[in-house]
C-alpha positions in Angstrom: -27.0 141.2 -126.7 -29.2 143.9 -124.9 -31.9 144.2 -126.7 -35.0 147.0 -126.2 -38.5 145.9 -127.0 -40.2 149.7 -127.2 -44.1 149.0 -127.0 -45.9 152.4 -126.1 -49.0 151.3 -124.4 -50.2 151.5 -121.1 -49.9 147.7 -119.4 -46.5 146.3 -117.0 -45.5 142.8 -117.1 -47.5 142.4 -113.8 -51.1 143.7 -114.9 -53.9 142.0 -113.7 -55.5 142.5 -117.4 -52.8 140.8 -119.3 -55.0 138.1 -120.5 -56.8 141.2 -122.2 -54.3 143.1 -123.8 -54.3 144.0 -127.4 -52.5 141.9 -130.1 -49.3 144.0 -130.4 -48.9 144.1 -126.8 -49.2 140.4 -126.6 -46.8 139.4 -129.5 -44.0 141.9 -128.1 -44.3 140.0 -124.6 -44.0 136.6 -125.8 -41.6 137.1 -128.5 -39.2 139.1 -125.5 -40.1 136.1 -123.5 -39.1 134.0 -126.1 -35.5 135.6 -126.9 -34.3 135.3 -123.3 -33.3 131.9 -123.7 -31.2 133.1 -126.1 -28.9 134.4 -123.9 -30.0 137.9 -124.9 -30.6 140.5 -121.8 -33.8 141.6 -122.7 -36.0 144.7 -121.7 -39.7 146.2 -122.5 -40.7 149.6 -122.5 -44.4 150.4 -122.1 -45.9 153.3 -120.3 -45.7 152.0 -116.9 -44.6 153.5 -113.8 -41.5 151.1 -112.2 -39.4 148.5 -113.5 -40.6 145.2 -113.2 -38.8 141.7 -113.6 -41.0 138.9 -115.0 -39.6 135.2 -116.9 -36.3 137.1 -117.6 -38.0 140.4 -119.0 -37.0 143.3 -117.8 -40.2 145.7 -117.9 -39.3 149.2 -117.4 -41.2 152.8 -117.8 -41.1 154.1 -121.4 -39.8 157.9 -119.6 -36.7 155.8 -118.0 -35.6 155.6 -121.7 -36.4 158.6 -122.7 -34.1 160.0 -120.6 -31.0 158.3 -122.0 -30.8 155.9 -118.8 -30.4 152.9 -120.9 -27.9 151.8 -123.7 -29.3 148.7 -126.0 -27.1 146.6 -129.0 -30.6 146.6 -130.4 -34.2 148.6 -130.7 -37.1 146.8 -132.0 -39.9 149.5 -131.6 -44.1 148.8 -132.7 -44.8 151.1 -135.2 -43.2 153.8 -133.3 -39.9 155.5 -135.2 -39.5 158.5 -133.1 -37.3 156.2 -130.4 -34.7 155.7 -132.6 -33.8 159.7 -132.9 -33.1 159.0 -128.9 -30.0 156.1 -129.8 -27.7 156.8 -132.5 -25.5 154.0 -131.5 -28.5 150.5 -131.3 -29.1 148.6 -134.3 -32.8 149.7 -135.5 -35.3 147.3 -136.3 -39.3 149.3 -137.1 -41.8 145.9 -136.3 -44.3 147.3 -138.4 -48.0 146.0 -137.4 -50.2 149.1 -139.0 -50.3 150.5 -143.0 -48.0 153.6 -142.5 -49.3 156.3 -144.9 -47.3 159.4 -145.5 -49.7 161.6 -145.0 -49.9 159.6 -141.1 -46.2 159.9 -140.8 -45.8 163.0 -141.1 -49.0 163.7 -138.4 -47.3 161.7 -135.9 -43.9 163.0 -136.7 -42.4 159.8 -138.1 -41.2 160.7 -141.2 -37.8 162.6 -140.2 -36.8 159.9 -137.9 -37.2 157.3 -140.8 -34.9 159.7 -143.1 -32.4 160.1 -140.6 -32.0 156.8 -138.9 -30.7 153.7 -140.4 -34.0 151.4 -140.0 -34.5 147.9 -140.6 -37.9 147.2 -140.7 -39.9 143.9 -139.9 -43.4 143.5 -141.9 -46.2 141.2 -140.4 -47.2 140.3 -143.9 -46.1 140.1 -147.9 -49.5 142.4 -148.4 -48.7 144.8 -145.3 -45.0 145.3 -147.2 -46.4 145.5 -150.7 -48.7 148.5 -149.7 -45.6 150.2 -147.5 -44.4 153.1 -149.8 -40.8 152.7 -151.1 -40.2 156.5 -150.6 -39.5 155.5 -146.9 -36.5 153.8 -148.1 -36.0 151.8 -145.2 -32.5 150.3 -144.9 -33.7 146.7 -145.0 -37.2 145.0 -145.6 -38.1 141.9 -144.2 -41.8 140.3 -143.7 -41.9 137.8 -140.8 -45.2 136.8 -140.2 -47.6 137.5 -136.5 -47.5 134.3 -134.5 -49.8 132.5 -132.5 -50.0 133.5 -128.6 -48.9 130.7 -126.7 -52.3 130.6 -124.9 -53.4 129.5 -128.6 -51.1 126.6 -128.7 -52.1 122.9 -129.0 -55.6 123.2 -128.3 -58.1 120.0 -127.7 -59.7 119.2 -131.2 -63.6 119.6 -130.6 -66.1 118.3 -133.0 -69.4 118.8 -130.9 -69.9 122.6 -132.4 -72.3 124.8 -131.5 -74.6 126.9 -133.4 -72.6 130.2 -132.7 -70.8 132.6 -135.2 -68.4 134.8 -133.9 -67.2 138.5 -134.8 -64.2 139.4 -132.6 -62.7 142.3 -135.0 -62.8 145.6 -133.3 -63.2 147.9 -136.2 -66.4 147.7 -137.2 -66.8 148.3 -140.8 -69.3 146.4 -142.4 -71.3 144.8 -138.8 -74.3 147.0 -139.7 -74.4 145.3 -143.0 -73.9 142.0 -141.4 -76.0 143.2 -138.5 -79.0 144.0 -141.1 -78.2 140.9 -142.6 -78.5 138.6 -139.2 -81.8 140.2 -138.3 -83.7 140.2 -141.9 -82.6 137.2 -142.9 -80.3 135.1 -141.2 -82.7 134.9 -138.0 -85.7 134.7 -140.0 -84.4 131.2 -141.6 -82.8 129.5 -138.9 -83.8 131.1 -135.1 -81.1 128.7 -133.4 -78.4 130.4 -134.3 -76.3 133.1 -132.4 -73.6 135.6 -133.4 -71.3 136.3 -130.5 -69.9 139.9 -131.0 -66.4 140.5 -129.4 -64.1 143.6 -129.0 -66.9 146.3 -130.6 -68.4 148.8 -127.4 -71.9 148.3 -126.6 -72.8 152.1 -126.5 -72.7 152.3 -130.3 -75.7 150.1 -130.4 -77.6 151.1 -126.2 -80.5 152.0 -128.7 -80.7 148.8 -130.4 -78.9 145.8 -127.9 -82.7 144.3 -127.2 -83.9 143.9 -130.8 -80.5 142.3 -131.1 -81.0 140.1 -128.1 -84.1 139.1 -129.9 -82.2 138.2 -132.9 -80.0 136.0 -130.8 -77.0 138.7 -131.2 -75.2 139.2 -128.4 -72.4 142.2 -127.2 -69.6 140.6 -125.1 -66.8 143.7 -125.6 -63.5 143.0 -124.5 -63.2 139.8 -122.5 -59.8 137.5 -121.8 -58.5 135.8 -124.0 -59.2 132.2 -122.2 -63.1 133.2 -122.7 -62.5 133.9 -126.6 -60.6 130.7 -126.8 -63.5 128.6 -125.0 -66.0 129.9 -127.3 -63.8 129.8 -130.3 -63.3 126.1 -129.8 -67.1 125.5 -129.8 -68.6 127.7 -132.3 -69.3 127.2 -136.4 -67.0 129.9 -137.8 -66.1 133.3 -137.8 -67.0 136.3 -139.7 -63.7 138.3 -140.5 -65.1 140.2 -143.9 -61.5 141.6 -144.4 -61.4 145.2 -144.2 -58.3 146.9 -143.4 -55.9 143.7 -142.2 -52.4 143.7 -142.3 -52.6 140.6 -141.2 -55.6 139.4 -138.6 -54.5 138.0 -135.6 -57.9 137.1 -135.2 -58.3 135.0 -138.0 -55.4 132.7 -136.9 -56.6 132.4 -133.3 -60.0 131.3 -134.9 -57.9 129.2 -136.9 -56.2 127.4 -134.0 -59.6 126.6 -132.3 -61.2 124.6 -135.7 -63.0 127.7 -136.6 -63.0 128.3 -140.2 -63.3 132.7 -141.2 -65.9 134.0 -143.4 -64.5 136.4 -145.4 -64.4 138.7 -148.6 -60.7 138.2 -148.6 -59.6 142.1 -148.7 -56.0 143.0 -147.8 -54.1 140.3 -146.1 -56.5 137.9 -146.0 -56.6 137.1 -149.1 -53.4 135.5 -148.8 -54.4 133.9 -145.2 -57.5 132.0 -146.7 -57.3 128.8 -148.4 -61.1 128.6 -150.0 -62.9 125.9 -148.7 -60.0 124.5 -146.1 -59.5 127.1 -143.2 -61.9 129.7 -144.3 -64.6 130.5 -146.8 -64.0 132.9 -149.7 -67.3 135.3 -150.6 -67.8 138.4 -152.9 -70.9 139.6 -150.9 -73.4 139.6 -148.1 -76.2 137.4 -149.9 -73.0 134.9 -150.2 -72.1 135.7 -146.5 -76.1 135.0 -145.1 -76.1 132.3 -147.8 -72.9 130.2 -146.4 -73.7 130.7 -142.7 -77.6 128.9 -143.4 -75.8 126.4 -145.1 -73.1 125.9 -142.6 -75.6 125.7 -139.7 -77.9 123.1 -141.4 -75.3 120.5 -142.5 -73.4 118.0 -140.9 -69.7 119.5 -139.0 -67.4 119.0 -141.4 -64.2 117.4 -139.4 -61.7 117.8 -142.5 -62.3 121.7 -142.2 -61.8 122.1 -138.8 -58.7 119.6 -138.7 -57.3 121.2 -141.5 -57.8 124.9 -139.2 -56.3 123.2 -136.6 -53.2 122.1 -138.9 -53.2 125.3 -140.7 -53.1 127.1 -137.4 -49.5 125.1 -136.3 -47.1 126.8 -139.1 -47.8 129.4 -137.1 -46.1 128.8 -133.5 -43.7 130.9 -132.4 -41.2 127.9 -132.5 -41.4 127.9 -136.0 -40.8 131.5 -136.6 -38.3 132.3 -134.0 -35.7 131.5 -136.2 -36.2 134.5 -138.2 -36.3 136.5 -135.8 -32.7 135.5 -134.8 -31.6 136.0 -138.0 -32.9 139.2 -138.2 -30.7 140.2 -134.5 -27.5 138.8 -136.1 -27.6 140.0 -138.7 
């Protein structure tokens, strides 16, 4: 089959910051990757500006498309609806990765091509569908889970942890909380310890980044994903409080490095975490400053990070790629 992966962001298959891109980005590559030893003929759109050829994956600009220069069996578009008014022909399939309020579809103009096109429509997670209004009326709803990125796979099992905590989400609700927590507290009882902030801009805080320093908190931005993956794998945990998650990429990369989250388990994460095997479940900040003390005074627990490790494997694209067959011929 010919089948259209329609990602609208600004990266080609031949990027020299691919090892930086985004989570949808990422899991539209490798799952196109994935299908093309299927036998299917597959292509990526993304705002780039020629058509590329890369492992089987034909990357071409979003505009080519646009302009009816294509015909596809099948259109699996990120979040995006509005490409399906272009093909009245393709099978339609919405990979949904964000809540989709109606008040948002309607801003961005999604709502009239969900009425008017037949969509089948792929949730990342049970809670991400739950909270998906049925007024869409979607043709078909399926959840098939985010997977791991490859780069995640079969990592070497480390038991010499350090002292770090990391925060790698990039919205930022609740780090001044945990921010004011670290320095009152946190520091105050134990001054080996470092959080590690990932994916959050330094300018928010230019006013602020050397008290931090002297709290042992530390601003790394965006960095590749082989430098989150090396500090994963040596670190104590990660602090994922759970705002706003349809599903948490994050957590499951921490996951696949022995690192178990510290969260409130809001949205999907309270499905993700098992308590007390690959994350900690906590109804406030006093618990959150309270369980990274403890966790930095005892002994590394090996059971908790194997069972991360394990937790982190039902997650491999392998394993999940059958659905996504399904799902094509269907």
């Amino acid at each position: 089959m010919k089948i259209l992966f329609y990602c609208p962001f600004f990266f080609d298959l031949k990027s020299k910051f691919l090892n930086q891109l985004g989570g949808i980005e990422t899991l539209n590559i490798e799952v196109a990757k994935k299908l093309t030893s299927y036998n299917h003929e597959i292509y990526l759109a993304t705002y780039c500006q020629k058509t590329i050829k890369k492992n089987r994956v034909i990357n071409i600009p979003i505009k080519q498309v646009l302009n009816n220069s294509y015909n596809f069996d099948i259109i699996i578009s990120s979040n995006d609806s509005k490409i399906f008014n272009y093909f009245t022909k393709s099978k339609k399939i919405l990979w949904l990765h964000n809540s989709l309020a109606i008040e948002k579809a309607i801003r961005k103009g999604f709502l009239l091509s969900i009425i008017f096109n037949k969509i089948n429509t792929i949730f990342v997670s049970n809670y991400l569908e739950k909270i998906t209004s049925q007024f869409y009326l979607f043709n078909q709803r399926h959840v098939i889970p985010n997977f791991l990125p490859s780069i995640y796979e079969k990592i070497k099992r480390n038991y010499k942890r350090q002292k770090i905590f990391v925060w790698s989400v990039q919205r930022d609700k609740g780090l001044k909380e945990t921010l004011d927590l670290w320095s009152k507290k946190i520091f105050l009882n134990n001054k080996d310890i470092k959080l590690y902030i990932f994916g959050i801009k330094k300018k928010k805080f230019n006013s602020r980044l050397r008290y931090y320093q002297k709290k042992n908190i530390y601003f790394f931005e965006r960095v590749s994903k082989q430098k989150l993956k090396s500090i994963y794998n040596k670190s104590i945990a990660m602090i994922c409080l759970g705002y706003d998650e349809t599903f948490c990429l994050n957590a499951l990369e921490a996951n696949s490095c022995g690192l178990p989250i510290l969260t409130f388990g809001k949205t999907s994460l309270k499905n993700f975490t098992i308590n007390n095997k690959n994350g900690f479940l906590l109804n406030s900040f006093d618990e959150l400053s309270n369980k990274i003390l403890d966790l930095s005074k005892s002994k590394i627990d090996k059971n908790i990070i194997n069972y991360c490790y394990n937790y982190s494997e039902k997650f491999y694209l392998d394993k999940i790629i059958s659905k996504w067959l399904k799902l094509i011929k269907y």
